[in-house]
N, C-alpha and C positions, 0 to 999 in steps of 0.2 A: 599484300594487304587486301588486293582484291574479292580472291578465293575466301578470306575469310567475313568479308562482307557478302559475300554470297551465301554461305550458310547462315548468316544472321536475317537476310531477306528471305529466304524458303522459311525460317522461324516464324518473321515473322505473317508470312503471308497462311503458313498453316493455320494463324491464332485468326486471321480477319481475311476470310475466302473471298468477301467480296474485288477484291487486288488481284487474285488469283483468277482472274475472269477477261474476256473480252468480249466484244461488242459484234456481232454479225445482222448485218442491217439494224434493226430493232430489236433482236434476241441476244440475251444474254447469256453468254455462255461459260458457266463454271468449270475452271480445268482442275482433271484430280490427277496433276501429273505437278511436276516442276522444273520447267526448262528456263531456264534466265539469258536474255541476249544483255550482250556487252558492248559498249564501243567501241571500236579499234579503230584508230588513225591511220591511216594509207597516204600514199603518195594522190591516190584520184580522191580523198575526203574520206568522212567518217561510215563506216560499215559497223553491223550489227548482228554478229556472229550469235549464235545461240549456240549455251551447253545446256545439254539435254541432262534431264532426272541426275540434278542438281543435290536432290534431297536421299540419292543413295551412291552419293559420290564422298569421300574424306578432302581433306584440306589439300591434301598432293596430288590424288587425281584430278581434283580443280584444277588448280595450278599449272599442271601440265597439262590438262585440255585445253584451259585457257593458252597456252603459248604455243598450242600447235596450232589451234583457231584463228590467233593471230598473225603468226604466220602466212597462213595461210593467206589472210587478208591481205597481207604489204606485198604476197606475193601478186593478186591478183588470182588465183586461185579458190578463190569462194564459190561454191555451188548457189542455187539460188535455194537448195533444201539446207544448207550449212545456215541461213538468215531468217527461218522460217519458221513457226510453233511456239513462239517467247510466250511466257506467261506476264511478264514483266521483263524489264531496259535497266540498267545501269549504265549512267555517262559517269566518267573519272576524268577529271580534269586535273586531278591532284598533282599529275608529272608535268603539266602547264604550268600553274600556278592558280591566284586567285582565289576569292574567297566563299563569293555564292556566285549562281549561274541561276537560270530558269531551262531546266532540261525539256524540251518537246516529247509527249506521247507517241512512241514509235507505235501507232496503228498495228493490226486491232486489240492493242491492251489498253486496259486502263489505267495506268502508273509508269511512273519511270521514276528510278531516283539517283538525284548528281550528288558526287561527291567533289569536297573542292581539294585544296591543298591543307593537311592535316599539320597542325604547328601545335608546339607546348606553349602553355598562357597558364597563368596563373588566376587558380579556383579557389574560392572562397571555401573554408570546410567547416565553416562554425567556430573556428576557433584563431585558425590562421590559413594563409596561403598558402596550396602549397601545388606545384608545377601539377599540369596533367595536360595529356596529349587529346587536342582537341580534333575532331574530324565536323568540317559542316557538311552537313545534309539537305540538299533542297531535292523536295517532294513536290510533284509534279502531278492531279490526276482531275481523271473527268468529272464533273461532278453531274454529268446523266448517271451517276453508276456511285460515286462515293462521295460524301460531303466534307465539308472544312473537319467536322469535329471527328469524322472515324478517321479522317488523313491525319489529323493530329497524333489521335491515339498511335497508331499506326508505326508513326514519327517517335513518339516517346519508347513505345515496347522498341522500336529497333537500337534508339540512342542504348537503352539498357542493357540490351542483349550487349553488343558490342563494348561495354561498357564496365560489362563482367561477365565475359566469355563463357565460364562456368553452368550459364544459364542451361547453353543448348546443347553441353557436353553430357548435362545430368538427364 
């Protein structure tokens, strides 16, 4: 599920550059790349592997970066360039449980976004209910750099993308 939240995040950060940025002293620095760090649980706490150029990778070589990075991580084995360059963090809490979280800005970006435990609930469609698999999203960002209303935006373009995948395939 990861992997494919990661290409809905490079979506949506192409559509709102300002996400795609970090902070160096006072200067703002827009990145024209897409590297996404992850969280990964270890035996010594949580670590923040980055895959790099995100936005010219497919759903399997995610995935399988993703699980050699991890790897990597439980072994203890992380470089300190393996954690370095994110443009933006994703925490997944989803294999824990739980519903929201407040994920922390892994410096120097400005965004992170948690995902919690994704369960089917029953959506209203205008006419009847009917089952849909719900994923919560908590958005986390600086607001020296971005405000409440483009994190929302931000929030709504990603719920979509992921919402009908189609989006970013076309």
């Amino acid at each position: 599920m990861l992997a494919f939240v990661i290409k809905a995040v490079v979506a949506a950060l192409k559509k709102f550059p300002e996400f795609n940025a970090s902070l160096d002293g006072d200067a703002l620095v827009y990145k024209q790349y897409f590297h996404i760090g992850f969280a990964a649980d270890t035996p010594n706490g949580l670590v923040v592997p980055v895959l790099r150029d995100a936005d010219q990778k497919g759903i399997l070589q995610i995935s399988q970066e993703m699980g050699e990075l991890a790897k990597k991580a439980r072994d203890g084995k992380l470089g300190s360039a393996d954690m370095q360059g994110g443009c933006m963090s994703i925490s997944s809490l989803g294999g824990i449980g739980g519903t929201h979280f407040t994920p922390i800005i892994n410096a120097p970006e400005v965004a992170i976004l948690g995902l919690s435990k994704s369960a089917m609930k029953p959506v209203w469609d205008g006419q009847q209910f009917v089952p849909r698999l719900m994923l919560p999203l908590s958005l986390t960002w600086d607001h020296r750099v971005i405000d409440g209303a483009a994190a929302a935006r931000f929030n709504v373009y990603l719920g979509q993308i992921l919402a009908d995948y189609r989006r970013i395939l076309l």
